[in-house]
PDB file of N, CA, C and O in Angstrom, chain B, residues numbered from 101:
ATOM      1  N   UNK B 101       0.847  -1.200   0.000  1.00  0.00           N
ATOM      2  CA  UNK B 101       0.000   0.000   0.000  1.00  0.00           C
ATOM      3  C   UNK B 101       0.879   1.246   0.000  1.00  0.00           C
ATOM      4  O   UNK B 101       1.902   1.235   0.686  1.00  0.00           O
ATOM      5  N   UNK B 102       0.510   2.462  -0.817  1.00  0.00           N
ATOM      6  CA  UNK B 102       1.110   3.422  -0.588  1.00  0.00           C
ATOM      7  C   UNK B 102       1.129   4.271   0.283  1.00  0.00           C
ATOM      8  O   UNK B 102       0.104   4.921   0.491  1.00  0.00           O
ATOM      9  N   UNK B 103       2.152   4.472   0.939  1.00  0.00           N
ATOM     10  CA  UNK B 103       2.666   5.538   1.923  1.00  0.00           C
ATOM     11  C   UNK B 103       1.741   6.693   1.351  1.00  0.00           C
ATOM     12  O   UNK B 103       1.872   6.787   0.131  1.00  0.00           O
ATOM     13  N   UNK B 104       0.709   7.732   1.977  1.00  0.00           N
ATOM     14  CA  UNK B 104      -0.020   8.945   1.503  1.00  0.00           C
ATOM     15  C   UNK B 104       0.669   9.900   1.918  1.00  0.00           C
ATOM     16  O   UNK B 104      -0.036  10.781   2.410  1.00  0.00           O
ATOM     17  N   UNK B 105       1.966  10.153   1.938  1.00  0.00           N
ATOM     18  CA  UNK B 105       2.485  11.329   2.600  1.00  0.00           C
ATOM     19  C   UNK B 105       3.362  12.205   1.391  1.00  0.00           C
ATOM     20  O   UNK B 105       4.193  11.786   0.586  1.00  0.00           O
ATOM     21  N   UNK B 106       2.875  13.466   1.588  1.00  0.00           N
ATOM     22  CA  UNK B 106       4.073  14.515   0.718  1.00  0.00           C
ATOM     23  C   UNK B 106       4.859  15.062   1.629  1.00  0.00           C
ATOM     24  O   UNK B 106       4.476  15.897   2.449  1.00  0.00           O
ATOM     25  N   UNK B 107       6.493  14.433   1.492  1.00  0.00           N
ATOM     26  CA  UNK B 107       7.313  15.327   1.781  1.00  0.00           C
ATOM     27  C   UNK B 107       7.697  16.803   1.439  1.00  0.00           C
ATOM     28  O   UNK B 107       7.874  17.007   0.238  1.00  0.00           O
ATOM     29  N   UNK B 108       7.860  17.880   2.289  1.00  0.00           N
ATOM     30  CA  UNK B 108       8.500  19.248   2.066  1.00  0.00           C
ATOM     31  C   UNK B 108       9.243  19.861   2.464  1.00  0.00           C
ATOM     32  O   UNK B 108       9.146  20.428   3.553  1.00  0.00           O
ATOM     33  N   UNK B 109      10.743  19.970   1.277  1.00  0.00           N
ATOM     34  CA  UNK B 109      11.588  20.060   1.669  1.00  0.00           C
ATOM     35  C   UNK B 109      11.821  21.275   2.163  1.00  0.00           C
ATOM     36  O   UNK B 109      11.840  21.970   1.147  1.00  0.00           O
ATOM     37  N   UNK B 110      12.068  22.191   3.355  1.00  0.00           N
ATOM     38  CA  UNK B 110      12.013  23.480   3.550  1.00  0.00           C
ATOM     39  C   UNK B 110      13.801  23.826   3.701  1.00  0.00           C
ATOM     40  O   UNK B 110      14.857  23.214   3.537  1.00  0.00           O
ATOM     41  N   UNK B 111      13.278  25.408   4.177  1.00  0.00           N
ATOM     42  CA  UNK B 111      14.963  25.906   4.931  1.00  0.00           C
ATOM     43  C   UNK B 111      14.392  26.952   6.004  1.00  0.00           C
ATOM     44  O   UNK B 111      13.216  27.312   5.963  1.00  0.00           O
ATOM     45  N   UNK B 112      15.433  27.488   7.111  1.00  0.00           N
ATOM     46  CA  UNK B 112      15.258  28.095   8.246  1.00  0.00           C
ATOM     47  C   UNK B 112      14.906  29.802   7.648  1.00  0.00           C
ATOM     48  O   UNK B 112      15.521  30.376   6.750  1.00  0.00           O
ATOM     49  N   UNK B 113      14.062  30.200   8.234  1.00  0.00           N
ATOM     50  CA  UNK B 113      13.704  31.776   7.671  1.00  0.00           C
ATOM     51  C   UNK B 113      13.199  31.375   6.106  1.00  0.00           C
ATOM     52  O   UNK B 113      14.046  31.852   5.351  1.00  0.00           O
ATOM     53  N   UNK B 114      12.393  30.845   5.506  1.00  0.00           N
ATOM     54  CA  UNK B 114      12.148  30.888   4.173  1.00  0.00           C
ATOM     55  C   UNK B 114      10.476  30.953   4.481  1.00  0.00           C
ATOM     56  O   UNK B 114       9.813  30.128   5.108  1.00  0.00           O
ATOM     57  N   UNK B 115       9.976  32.319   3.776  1.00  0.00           N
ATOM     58  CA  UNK B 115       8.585  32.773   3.732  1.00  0.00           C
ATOM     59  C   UNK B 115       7.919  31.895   2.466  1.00  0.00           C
ATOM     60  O   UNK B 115       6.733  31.571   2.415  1.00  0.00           O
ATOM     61  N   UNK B 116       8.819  31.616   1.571  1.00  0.00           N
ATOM     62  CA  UNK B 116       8.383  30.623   0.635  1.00  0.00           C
ATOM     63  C   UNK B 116       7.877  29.506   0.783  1.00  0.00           C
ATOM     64  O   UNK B 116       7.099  28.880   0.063  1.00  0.00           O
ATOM     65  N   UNK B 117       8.643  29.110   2.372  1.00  0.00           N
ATOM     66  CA  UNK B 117       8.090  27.656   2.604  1.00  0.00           C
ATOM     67  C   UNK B 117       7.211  27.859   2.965  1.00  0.00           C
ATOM     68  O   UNK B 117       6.379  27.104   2.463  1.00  0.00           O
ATOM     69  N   UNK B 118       6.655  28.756   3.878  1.00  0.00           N
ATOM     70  CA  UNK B 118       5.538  28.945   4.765  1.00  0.00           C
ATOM     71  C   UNK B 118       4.405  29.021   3.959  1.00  0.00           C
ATOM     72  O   UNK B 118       3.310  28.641   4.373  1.00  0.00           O
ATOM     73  N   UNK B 119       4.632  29.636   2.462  1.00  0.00           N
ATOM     74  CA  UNK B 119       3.285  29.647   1.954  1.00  0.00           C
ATOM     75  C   UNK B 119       3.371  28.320   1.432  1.00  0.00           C
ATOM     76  O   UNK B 119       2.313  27.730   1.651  1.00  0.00           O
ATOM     77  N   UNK B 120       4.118  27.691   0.893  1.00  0.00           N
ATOM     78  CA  UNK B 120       4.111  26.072   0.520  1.00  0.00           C
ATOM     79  C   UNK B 120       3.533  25.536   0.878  1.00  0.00           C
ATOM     80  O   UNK B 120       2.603  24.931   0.345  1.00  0.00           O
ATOM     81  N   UNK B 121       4.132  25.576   2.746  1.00  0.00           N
ATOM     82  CA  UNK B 121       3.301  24.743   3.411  1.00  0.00           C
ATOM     83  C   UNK B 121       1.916  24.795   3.326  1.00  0.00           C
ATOM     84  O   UNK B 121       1.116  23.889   3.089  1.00  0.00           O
ATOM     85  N   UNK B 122       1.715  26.134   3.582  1.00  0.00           N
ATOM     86  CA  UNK B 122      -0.415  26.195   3.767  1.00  0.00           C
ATOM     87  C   UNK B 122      -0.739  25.954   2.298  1.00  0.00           C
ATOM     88  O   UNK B 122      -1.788  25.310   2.257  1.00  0.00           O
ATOM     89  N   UNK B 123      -0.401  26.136   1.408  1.00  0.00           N
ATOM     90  CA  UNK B 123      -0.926  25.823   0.124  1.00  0.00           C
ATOM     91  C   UNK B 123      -1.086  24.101   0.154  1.00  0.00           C
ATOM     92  O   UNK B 123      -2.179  23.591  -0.092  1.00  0.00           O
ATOM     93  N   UNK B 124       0.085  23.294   0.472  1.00  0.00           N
ATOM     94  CA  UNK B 124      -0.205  21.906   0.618  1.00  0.00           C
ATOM     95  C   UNK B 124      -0.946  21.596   1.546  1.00  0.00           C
ATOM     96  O   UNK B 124      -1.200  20.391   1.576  1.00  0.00           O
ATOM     97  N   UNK B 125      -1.443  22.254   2.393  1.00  0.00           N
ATOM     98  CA  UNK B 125      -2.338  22.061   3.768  1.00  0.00           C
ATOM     99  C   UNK B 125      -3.613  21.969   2.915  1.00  0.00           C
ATOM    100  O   UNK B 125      -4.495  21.112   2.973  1.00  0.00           O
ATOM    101  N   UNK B 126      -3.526  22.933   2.192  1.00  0.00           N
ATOM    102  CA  UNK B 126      -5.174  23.301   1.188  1.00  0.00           C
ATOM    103  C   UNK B 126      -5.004  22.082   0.555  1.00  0.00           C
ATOM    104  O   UNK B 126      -5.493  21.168   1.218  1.00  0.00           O
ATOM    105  N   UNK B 127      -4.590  21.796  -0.283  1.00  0.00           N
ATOM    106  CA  UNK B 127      -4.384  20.939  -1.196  1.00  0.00           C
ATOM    107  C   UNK B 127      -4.902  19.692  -0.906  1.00  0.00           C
ATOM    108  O   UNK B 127      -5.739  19.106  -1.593  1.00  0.00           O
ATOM    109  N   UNK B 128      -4.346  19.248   0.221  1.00  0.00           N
ATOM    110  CA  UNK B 128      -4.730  17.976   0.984  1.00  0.00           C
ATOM    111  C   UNK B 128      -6.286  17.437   1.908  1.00  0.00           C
ATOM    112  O   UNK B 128      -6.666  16.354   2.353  1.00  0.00           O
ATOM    113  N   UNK B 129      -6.936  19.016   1.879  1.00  0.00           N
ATOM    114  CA  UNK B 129      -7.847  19.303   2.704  1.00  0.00           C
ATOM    115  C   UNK B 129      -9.078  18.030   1.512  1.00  0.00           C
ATOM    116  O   UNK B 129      -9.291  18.015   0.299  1.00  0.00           O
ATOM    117  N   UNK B 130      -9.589  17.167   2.662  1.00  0.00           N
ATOM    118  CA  UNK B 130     -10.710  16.280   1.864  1.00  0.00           C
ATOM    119  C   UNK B 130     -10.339  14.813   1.012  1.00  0.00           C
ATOM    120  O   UNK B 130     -11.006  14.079   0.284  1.00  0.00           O
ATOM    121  N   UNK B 131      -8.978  14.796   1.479  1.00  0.00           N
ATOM    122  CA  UNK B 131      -7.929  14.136   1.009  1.00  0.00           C
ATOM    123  C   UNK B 131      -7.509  13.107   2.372  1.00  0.00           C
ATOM    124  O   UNK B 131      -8.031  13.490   3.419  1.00  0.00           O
ATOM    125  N   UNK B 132      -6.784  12.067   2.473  1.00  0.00           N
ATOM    126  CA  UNK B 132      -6.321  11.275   3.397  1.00  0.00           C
ATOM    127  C   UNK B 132      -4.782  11.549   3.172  1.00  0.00           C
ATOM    128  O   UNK B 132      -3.974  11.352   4.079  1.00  0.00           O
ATOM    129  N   UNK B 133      -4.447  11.965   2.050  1.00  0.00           N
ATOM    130  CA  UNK B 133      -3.129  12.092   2.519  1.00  0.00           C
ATOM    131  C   UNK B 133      -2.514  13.299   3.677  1.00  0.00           C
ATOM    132  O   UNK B 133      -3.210  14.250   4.032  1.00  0.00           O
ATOM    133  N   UNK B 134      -1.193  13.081   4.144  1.00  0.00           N
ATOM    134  CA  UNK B 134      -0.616  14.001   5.318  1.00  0.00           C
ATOM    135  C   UNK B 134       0.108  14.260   4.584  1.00  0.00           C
ATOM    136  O   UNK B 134       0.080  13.952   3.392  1.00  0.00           O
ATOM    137  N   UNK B 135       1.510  15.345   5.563  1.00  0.00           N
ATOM    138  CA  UNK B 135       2.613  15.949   4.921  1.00  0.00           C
ATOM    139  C   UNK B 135       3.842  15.507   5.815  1.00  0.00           C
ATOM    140  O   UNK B 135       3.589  14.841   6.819  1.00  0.00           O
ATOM    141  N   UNK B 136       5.177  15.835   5.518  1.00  0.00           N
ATOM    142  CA  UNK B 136       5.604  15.552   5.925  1.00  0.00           C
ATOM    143  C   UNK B 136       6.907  17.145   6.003  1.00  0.00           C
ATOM    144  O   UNK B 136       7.447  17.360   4.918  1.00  0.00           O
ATOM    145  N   UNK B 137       7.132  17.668   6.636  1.00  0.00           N
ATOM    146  CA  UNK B 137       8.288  18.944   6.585  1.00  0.00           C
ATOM    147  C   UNK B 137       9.514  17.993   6.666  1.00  0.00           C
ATOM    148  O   UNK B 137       9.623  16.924   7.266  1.00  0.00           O
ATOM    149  N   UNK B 138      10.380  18.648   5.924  1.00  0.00           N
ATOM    150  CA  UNK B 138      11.617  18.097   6.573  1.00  0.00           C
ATOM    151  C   UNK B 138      12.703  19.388   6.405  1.00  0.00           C
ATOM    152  O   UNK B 138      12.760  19.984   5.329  1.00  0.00           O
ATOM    153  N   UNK B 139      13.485  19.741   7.447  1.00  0.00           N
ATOM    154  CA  UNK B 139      14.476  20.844   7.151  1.00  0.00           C
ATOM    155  C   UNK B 139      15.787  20.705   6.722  1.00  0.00           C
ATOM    156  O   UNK B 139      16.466  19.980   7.450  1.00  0.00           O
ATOM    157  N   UNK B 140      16.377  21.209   5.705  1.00  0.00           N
ATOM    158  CA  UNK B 140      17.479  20.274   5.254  1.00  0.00           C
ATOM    159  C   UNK B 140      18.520  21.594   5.678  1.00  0.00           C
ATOM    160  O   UNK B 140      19.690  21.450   5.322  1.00  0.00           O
ATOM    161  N   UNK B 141      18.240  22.628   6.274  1.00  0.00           N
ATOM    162  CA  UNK B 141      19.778  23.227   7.386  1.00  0.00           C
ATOM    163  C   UNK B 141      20.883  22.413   7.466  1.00  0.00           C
ATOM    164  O   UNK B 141      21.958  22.545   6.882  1.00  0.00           O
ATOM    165  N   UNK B 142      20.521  21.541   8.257  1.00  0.00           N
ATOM    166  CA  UNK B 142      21.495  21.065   8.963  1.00  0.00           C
ATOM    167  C   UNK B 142      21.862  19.539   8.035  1.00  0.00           C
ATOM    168  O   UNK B 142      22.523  18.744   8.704  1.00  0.00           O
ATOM    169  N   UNK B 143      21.684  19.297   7.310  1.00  0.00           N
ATOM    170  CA  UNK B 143      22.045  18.161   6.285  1.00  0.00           C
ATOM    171  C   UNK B 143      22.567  18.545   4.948  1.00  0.00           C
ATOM    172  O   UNK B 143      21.996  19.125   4.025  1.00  0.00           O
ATOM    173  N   UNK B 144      24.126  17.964   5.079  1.00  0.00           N
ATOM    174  CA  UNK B 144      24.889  18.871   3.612  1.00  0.00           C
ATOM    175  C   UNK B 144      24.070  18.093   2.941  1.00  0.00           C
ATOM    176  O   UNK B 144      23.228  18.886   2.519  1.00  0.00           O
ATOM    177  N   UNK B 145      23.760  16.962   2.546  1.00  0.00           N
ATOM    178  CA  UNK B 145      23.115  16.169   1.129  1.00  0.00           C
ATOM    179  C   UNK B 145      21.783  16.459   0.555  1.00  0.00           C
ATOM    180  O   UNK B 145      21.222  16.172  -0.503  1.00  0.00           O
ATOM    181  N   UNK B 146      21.441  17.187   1.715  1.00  0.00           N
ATOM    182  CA  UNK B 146      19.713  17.718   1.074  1.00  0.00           C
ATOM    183  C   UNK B 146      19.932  18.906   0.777  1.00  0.00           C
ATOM    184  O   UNK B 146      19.255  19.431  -0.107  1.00  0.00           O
ATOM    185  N   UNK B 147      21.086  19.725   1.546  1.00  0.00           N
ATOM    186  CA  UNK B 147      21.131  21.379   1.096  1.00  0.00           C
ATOM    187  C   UNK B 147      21.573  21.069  -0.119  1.00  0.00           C
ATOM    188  O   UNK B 147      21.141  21.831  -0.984  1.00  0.00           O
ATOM    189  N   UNK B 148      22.437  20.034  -0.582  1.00  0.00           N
ATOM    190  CA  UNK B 148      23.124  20.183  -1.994  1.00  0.00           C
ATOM    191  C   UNK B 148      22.015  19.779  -2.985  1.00  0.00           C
ATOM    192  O   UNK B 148      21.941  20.196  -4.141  1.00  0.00           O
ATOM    193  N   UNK B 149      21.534  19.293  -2.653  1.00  0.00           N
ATOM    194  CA  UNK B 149      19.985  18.533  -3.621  1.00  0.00           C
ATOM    195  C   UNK B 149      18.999  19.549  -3.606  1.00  0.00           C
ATOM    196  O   UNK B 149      18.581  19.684  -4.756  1.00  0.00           O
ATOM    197  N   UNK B 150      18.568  20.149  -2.998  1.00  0.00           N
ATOM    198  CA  UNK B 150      17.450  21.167  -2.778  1.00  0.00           C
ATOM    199  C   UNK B 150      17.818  22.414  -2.038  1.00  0.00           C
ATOM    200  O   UNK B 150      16.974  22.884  -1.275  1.00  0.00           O
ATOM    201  N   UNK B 151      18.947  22.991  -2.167  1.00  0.00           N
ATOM    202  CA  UNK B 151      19.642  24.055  -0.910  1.00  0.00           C
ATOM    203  C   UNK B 151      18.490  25.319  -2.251  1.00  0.00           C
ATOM    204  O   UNK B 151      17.450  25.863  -1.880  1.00  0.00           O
ATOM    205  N   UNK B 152      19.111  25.481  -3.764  1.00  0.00           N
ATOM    206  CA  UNK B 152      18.194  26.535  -4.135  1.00  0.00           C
ATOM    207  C   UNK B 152      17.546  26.160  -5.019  1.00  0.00           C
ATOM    208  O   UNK B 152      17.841  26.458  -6.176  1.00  0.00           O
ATOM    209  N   UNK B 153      16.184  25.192  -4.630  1.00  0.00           N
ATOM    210  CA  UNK B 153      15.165  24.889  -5.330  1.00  0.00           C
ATOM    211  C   UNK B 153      13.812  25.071  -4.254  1.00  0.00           C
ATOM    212  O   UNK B 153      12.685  25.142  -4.745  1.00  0.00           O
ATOM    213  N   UNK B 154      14.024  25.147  -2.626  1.00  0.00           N
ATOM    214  CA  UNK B 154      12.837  24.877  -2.033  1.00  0.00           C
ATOM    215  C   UNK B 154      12.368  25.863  -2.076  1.00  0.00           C
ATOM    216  O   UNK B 154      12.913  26.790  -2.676  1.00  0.00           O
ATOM    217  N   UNK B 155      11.035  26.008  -1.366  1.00  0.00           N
ATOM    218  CA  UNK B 155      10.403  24.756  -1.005  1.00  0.00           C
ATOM    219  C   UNK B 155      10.112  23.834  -2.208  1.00  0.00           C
ATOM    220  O   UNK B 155       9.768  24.253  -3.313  1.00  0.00           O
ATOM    221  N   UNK B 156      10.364  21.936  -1.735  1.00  0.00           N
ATOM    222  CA  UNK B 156      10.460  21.360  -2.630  1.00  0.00           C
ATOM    223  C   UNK B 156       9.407  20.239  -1.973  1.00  0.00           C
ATOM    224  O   UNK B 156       9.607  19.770  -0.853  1.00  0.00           O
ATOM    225  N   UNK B 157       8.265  19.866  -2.796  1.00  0.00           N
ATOM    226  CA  UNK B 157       7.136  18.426  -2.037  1.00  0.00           C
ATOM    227  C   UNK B 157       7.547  17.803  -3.230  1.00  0.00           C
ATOM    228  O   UNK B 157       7.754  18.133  -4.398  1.00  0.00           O
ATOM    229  N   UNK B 158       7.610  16.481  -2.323  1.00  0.00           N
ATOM    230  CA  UNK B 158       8.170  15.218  -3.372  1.00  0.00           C
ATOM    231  C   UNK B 158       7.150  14.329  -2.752  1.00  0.00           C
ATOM    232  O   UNK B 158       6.966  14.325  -1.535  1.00  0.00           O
ATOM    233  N   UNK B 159       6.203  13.255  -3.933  1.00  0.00           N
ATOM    234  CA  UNK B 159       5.469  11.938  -3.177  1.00  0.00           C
ATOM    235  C   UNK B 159       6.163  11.197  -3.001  1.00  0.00           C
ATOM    236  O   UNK B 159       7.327  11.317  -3.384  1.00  0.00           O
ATOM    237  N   UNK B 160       5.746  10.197  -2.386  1.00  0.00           N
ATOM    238  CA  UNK B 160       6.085   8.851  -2.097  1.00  0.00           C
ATOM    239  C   UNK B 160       6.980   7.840  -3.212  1.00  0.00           C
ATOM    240  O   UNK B 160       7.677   6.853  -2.977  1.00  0.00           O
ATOM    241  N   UNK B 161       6.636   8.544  -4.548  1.00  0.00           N
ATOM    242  CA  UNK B 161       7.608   7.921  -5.532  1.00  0.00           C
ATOM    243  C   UNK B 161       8.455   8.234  -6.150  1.00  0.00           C
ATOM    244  O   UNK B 161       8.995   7.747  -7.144  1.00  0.00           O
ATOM    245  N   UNK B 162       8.651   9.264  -5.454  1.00  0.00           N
ATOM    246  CA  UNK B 162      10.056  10.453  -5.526  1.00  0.00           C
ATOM    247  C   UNK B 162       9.941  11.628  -6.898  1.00  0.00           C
ATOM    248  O   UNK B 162      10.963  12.172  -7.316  1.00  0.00           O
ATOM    249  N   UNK B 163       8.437  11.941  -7.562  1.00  0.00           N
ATOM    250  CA  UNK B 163       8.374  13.010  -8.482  1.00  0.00           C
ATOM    251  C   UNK B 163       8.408  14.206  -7.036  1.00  0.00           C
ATOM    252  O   UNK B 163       8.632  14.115  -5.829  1.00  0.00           O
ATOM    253  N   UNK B 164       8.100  15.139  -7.862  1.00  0.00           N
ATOM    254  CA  UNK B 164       9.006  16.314  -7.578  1.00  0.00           C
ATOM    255  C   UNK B 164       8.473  17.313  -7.663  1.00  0.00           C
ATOM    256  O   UNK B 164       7.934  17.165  -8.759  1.00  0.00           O
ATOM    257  N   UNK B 165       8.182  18.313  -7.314  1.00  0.00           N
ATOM    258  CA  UNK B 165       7.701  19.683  -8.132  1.00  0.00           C
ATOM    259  C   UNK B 165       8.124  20.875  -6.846  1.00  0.00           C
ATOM    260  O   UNK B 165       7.651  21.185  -5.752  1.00  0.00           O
ATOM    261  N   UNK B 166       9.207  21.278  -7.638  1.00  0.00           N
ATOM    262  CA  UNK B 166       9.638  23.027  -6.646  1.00  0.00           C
ATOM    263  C   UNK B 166       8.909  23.640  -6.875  1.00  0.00           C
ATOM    264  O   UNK B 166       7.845  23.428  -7.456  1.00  0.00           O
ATOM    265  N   UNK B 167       9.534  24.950  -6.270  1.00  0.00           N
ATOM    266  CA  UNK B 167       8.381  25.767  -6.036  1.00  0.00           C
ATOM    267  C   UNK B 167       8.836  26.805  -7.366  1.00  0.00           C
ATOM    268  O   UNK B 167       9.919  26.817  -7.951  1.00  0.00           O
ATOM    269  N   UNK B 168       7.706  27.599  -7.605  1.00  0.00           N
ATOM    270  CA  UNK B 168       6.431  27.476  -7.313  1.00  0.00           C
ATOM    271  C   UNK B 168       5.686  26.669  -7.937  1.00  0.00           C
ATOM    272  O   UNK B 168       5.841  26.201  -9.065  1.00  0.00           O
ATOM    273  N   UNK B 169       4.499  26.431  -6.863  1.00  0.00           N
ATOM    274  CA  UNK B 169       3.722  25.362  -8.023  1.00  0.00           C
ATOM    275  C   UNK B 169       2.304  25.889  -7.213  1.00  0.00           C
ATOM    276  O   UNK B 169       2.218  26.754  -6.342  1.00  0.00           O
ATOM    277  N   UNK B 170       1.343  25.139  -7.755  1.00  0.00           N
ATOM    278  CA  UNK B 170      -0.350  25.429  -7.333  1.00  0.00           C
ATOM    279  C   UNK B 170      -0.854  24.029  -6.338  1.00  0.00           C
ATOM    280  O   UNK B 170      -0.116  23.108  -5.989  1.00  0.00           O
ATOM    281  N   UNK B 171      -2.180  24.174  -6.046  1.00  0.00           N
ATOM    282  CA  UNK B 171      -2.944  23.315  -5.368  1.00  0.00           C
ATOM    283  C   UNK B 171      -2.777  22.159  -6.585  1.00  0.00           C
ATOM    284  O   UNK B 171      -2.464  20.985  -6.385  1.00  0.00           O
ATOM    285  N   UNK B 172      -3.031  22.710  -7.759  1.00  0.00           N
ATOM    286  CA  UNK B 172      -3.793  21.888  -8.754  1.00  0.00           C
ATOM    287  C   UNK B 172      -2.392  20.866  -9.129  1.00  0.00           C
ATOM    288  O   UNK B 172      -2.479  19.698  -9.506  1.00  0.00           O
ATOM    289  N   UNK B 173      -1.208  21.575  -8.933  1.00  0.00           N
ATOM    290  CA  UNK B 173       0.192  21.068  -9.411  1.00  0.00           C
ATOM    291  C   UNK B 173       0.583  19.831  -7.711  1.00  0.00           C
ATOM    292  O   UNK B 173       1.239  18.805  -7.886  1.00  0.00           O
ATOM    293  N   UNK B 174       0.204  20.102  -6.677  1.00  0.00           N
ATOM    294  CA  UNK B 174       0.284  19.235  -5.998  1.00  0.00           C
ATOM    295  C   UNK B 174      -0.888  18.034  -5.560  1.00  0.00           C
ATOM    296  O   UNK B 174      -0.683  16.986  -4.949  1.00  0.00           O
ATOM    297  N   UNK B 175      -1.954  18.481  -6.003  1.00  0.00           N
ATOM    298  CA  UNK B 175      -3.188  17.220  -6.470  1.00  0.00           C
ATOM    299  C   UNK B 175      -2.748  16.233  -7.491  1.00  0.00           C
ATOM    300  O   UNK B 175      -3.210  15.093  -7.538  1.00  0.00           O
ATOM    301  N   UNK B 176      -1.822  16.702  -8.330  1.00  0.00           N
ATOM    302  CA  UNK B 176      -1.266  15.908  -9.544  1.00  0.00           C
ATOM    303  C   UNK B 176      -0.280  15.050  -8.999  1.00  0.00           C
ATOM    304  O   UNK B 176       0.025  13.947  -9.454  1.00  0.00           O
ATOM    305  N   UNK B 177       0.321  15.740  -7.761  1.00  0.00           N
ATOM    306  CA  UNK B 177       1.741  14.585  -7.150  1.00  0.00           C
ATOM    307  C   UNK B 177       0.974  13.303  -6.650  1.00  0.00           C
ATOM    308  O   UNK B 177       1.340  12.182  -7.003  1.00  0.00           O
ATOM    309  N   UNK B 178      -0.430  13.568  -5.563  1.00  0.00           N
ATOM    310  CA  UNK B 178      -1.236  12.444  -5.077  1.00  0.00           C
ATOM    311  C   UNK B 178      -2.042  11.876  -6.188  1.00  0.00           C
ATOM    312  O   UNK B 178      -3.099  11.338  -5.859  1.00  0.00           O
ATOM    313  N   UNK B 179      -1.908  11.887  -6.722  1.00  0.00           N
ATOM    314  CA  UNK B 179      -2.829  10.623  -8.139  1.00  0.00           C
ATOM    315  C   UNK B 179      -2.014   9.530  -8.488  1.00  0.00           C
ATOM    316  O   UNK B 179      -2.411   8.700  -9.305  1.00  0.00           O
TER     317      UNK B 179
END
């Protein structure tokens, strides 16, 4: 069964993420899937992977979509 969770990759002080986040909050609303934050500060391998692309939500099968994107662009990650 699939894991229903979108990871989001954030960083410390980023207003970008913050709207990310509530936009995927919307997104999910009526939905069973959750989210998942993750802060990649303090991890060289995620800052080097996503240091200037976040905020970054990735599903469960590792697609992808930085920012910016829409409700409608993260309804497309859960299908």
């Amino acid at each position: 069964m699939l894991n229903k969770v979108i990871t989001i990759y954030v960083g410390n002080n980023c207003h970008l993420c913050e709207i990310a986040k509530d936009l995927i909050i919307e997104a999910l609303k009526a939905t069973d899937w959750k989210y998942n934050e993750v802060n990649i500060s303090n991890n060289v391998l995620l800052r080097e992977k996503y240091g200037l692309r976040i905020p970054v939500a990735v599903n469960p099968e590792g697609s992808e979509k930085s920012w910016p994107f829409t409700p409608s662009q993260i309804k497309q990650l859960i299908l």
